[in-house]
C-alpha positions as CSV (number, residue, x, y, z in Angstrom):
1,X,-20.9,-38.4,-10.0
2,X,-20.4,-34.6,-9.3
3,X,-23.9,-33.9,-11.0
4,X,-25.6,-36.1,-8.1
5,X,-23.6,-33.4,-5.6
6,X,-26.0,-30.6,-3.7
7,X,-25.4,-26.8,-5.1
8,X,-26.0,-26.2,-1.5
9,X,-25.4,-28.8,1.3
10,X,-26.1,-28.6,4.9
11,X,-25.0,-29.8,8.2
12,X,-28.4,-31.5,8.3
13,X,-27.4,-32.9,4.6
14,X,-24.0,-34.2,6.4
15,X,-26.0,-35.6,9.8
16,X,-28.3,-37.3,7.4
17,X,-25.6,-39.2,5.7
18,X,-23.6,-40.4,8.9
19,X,-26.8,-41.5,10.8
20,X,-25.6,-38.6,13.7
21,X,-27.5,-35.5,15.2
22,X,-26.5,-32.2,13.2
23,X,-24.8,-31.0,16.5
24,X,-22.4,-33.7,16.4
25,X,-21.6,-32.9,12.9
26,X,-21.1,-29.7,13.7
27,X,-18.7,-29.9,16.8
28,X,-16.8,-32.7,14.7
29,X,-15.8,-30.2,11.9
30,X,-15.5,-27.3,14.1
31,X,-12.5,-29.5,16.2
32,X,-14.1,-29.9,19.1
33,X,-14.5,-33.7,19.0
34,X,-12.7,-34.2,22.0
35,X,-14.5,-31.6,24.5
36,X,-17.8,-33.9,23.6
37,X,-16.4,-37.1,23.6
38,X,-17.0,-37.7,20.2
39,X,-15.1,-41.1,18.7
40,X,-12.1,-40.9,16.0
41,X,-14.3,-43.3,14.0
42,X,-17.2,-41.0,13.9
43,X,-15.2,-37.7,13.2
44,X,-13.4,-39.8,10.2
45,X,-16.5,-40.8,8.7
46,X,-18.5,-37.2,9.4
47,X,-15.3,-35.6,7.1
48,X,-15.8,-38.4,5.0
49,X,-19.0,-38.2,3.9
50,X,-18.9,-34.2,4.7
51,X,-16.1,-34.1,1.6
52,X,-18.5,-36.4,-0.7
53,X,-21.3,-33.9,-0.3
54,X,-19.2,-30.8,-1.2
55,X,-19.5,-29.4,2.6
56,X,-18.6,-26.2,2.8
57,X,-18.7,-24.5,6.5
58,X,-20.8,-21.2,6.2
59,X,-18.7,-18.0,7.4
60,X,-21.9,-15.9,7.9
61,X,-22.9,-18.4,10.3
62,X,-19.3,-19.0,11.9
63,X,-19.4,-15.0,12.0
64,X,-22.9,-15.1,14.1
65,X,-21.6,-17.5,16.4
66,X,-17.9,-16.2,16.9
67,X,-19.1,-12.5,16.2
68,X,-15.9,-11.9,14.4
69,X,-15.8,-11.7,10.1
70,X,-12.3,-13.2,9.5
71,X,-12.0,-9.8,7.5
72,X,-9.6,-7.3,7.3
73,X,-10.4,-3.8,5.3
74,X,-7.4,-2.7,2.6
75,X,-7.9,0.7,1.0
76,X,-5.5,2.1,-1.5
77,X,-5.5,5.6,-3.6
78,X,-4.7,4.0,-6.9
79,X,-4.7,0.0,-7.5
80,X,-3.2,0.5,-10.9
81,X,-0.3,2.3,-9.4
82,X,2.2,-0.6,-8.9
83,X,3.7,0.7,-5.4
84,X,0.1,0.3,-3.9
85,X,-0.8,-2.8,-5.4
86,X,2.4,-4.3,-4.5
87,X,2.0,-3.3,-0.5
88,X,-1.7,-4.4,-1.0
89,X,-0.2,-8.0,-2.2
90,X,2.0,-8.0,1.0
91,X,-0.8,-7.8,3.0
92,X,-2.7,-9.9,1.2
93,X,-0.1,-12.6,1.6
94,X,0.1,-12.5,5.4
95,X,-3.6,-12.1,6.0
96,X,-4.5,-15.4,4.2
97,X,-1.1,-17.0,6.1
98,X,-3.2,-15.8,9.7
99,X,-6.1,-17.4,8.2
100,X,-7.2,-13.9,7.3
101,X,-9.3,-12.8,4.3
102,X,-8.5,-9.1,2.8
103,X,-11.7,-6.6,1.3
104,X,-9.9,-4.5,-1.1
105,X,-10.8,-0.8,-2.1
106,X,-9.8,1.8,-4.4
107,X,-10.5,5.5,-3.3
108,X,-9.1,6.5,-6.4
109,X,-7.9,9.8,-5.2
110,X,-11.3,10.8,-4.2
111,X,-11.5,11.9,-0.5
112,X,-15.4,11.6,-0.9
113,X,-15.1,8.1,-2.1
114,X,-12.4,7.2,0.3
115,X,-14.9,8.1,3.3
116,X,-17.9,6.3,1.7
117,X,-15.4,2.9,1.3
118,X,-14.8,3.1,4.7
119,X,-18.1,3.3,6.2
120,X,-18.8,0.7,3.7
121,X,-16.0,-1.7,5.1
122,X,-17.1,-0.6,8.8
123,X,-20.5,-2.0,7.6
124,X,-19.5,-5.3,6.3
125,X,-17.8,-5.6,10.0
126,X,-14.0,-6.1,9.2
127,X,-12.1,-6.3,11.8
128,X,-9.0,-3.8,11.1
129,X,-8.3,-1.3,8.7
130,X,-5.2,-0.9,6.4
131,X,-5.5,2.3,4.5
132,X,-3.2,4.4,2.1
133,X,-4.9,7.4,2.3
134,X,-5.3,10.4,0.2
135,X,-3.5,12.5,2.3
136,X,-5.2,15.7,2.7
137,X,-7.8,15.0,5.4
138,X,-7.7,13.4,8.6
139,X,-10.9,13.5,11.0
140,X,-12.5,10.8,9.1
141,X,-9.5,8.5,10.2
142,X,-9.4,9.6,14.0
143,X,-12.8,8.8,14.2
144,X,-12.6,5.3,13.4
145,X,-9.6,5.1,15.5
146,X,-12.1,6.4,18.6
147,X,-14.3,3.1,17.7
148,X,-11.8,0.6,18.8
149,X,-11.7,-0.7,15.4
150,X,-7.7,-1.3,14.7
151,X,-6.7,1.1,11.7
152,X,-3.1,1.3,10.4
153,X,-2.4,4.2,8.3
154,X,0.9,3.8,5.6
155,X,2.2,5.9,3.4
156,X,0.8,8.9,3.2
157,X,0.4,10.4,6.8
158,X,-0.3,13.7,7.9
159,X,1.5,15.2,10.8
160,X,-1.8,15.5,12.8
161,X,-1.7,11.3,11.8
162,X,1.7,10.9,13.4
163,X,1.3,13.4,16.0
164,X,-1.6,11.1,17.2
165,X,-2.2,7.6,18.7
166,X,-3.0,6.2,15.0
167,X,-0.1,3.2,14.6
168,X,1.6,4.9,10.9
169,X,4.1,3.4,8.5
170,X,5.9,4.8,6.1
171,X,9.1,5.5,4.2
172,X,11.9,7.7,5.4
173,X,11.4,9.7,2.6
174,X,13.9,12.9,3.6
175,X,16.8,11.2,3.8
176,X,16.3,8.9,0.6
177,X,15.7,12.1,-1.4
178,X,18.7,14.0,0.2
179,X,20.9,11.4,-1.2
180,X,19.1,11.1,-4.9
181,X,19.8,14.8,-5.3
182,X,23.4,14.9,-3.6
183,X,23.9,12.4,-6.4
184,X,22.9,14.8,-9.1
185,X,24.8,17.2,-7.6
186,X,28.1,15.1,-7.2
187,X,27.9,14.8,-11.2
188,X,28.2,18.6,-11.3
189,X,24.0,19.3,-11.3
190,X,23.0,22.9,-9.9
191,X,19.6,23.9,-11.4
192,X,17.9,20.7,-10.4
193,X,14.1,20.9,-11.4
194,X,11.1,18.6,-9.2
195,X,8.1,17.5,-9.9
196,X,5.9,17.1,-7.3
197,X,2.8,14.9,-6.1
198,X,-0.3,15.9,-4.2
199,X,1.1,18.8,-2.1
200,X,0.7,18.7,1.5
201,X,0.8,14.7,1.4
202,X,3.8,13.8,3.4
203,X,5.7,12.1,1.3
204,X,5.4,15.2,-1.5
205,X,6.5,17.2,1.8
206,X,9.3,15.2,2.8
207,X,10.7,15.1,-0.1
208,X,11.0,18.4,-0.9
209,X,12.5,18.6,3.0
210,X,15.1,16.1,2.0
211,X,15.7,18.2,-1.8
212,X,16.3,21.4,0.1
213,X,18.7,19.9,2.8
214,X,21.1,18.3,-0.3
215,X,21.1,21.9,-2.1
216,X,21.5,23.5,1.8
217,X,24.4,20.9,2.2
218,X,25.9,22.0,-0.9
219,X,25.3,25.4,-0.8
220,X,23.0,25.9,-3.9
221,X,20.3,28.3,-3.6
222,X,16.8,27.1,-3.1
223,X,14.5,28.4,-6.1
224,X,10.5,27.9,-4.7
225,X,9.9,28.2,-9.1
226,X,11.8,24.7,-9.7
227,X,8.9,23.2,-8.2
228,X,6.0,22.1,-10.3
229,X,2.9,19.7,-10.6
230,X,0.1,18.6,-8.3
231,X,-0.4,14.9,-8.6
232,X,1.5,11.7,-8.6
233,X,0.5,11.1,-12.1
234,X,1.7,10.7,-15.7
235,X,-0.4,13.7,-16.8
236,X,1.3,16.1,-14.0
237,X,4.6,14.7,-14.3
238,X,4.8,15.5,-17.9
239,X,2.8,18.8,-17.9
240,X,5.6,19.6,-14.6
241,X,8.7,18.5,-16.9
242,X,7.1,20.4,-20.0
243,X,6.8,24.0,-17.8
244,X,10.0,24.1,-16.3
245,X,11.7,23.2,-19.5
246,X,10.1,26.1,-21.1
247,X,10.9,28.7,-17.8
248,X,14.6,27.7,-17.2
249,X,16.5,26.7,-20.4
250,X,19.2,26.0,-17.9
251,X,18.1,23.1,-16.1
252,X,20.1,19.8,-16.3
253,X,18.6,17.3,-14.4
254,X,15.0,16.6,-13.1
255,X,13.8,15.3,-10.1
256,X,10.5,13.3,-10.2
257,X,8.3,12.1,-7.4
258,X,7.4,9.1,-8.5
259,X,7.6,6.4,-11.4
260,X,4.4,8.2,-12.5
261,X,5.6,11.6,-12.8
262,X,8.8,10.4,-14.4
263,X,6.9,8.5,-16.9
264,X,5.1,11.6,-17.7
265,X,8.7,13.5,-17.6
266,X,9.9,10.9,-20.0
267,X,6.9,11.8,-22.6
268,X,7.6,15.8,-22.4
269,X,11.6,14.9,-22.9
270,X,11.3,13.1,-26.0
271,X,8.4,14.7,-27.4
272,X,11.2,17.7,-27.6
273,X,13.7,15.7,-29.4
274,X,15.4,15.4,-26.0
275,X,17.4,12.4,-24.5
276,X,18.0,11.0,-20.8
277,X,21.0,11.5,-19.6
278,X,22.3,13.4,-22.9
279,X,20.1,16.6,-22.6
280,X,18.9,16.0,-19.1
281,X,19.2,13.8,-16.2
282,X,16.0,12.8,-15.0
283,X,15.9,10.7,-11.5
284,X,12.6,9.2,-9.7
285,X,11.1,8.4,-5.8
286,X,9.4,5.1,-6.3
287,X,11.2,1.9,-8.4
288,X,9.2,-0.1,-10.8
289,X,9.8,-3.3,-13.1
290,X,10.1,-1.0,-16.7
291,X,12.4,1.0,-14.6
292,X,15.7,-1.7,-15.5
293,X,14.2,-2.2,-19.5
294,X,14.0,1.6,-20.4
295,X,16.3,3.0,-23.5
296,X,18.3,4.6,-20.1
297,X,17.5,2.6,-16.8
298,X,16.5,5.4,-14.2
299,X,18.3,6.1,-11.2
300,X,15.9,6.0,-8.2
301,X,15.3,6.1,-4.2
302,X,13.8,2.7,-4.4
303,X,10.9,2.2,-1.3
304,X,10.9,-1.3,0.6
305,X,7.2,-2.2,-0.5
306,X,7.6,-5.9,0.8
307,X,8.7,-4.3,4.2
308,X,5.9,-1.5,4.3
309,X,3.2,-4.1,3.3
310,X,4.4,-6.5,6.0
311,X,5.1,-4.5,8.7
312,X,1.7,-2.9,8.5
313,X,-0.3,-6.4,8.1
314,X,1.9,-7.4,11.4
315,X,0.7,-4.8,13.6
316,X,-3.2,-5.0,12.8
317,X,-3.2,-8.4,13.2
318,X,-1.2,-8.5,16.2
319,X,-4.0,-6.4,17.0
320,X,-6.8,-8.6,15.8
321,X,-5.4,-11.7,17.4
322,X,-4.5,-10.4,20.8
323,X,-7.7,-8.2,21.0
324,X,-5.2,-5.7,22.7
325,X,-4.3,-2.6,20.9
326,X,-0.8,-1.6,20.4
327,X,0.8,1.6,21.5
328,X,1.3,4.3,19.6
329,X,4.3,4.4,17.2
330,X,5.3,5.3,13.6
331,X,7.4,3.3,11.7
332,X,10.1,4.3,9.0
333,X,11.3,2.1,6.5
334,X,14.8,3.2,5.0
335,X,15.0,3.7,1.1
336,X,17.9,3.2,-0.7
337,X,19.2,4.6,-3.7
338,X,20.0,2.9,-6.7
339,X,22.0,4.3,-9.3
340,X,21.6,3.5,-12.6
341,X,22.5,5.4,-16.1
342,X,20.4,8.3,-15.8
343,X,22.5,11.0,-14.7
344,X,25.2,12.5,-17.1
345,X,28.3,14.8,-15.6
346,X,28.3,18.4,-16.5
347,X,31.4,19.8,-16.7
């Protein structure tokens, strides 16, 4: 009966119940029968009885022995935005397929916190990193790199980041956003407004590199004052949306830098009695699942997640596996636009 089961059994439990010594018990279930001559009879009946009892290895103990966790660290700036949680389930997914277990972290846009998870995920001896960082500050990231400890860094990289030997991956974000705009501007769109995430973040910079390139392409005159917000959130996309609609009552169409700030663009549009594309066309960086079941689908430069997630998980566990670490590179992953019914023509 379960009842009679231990909460807590032992290889000595296991041993006891088979009539063998507790190191053959243990070199039977760690597969190494063979190397000790141990009979197929005896191994079937020690996994036997070994599933009766409830046996269940202990991973602190394999950890002493092999002096490695099974862990790798995953550290994200937002879990309840769906582009990190999505790259966090990637990696998930092909840690556990490399018999891999994932310790995931939330900095939530906190630099201090994001230094204090990792030192906490350096403590609990993972064995690679996987971080999204904030963005804005780098040393803390270079110094675990010095340690040997294998660190990935997506997303949000700093130039200092790719200008080092830290292995990056992100999106091509320039050229992505150079076609999202040319798009507005093929439908007859000149005063194009943006609203930005965390400046200085790469992608909030390579975006903008990739806005002013289409209006330099179409020769359109780049206006510094069309640029507004701070943060990759709802709150600054609609407080963006709501300033620029009240300092140029000319703007048609809005670019937003993510599906948060063009949630929050959505909010400051209707709570004006405006409509997308009617009143103004309103485009996004970043897909998401509502994007196809709003009143007006968005048009947006839709990132690879599956790709960015995997790619990353490859190359720290390549890492992890071969003990060897890789050369420098960094990685970009196209975008592609899709167009959907959010852009009107102005004539």
């Amino acid at each position: 009966m379960a009842s009679s089961i231990p909460s807590t059994t032992t290889l000595r439990d296991v041993a006891a119940a088979t009539g063998v010594s507790v190191s053959t018990v243990s070199r039977a279930l760690a597969g190494k029968a063979e190397a000790y001559r141990i009979s197929q009879p005896t191994v079937d009946l020690i996994c036997r009885r070994a599933n009766e009892l409830g046996f269940v290895p202990s991973q602190v103990a394999r950890s002493l022995r092999l002096k490695k966790t099974g862990l790798i660290g995953v550290l994200v700036p937002d879990i309840s935005n769906a582009f990190f949680s999505a790259i966090a389930h990637e990696i998930t997914r092909a840690a556990s397929d490399n018999g891999l277990s994932v310790v995931l972290s939330d900095s939530c846009d906190s630099v201090v916190r994001e230094k204090t998870l990792l030192k906490q995920l350096q403590g609990r001896q993972v064995e690679g990193i996987i971080i999204c960082p904030i963005g804005i500050e780098f040393s803390h990231l270079q110094g675990i790199h010095q340690t040997q400890l294998p660190i990935i860094v997506v997303d949000r990289i700093q130039q200092r980041v790719s200008r080092s030997d830290i292995i990056s991956v992100t999106t091509d974000h320039r050229t992505a956003t150079n076609e999202l705009i040319s798009r507005l501007v093929s439908h007859g769109h000149r005063r194009i407004g943006v609203l930005q995430g965390l400046p200085g973040t790469a992608p909030c910079r390579e975006r903008i590199a990739g806005y002013r390139e289409a209006l330099r392409k179409y020769r359109i005159p780049f206006d510094p004052h069309l640029i507004a917000g701070d943060q990759f959130t709802i709150a600054s996309g609609r407080n963006a949306c709501e300033q620029l609609l009240d300092t140029f009552l000319d703007l048609t169409a809005v670019f937003a830098m993510s599906n948060q700030n063009a949630l929050g663009a959505l909010q400051a549009i209707r709570c004006r009695g405006l409509s997308v594309p009617k009143d103004i066309s309103l485009v996004a960086f970043d897909d998401h699942p509502f994007i196809e079941f709003l009143e007006t689908p968005l048009t947006t430069a839709t990132q690879d997640v599956k790709e960015l997630g995997q790619v990353a998980a490859k190359l720290l566990i390549d890492q992890i596996h071969s003990g060897k670490r890789l050369p420098k590179t960094l990685h970009r992953i196209p975008a592609k636009v899709v167009e959907r019914h959010s852009i009107a023509t102005v004539h």
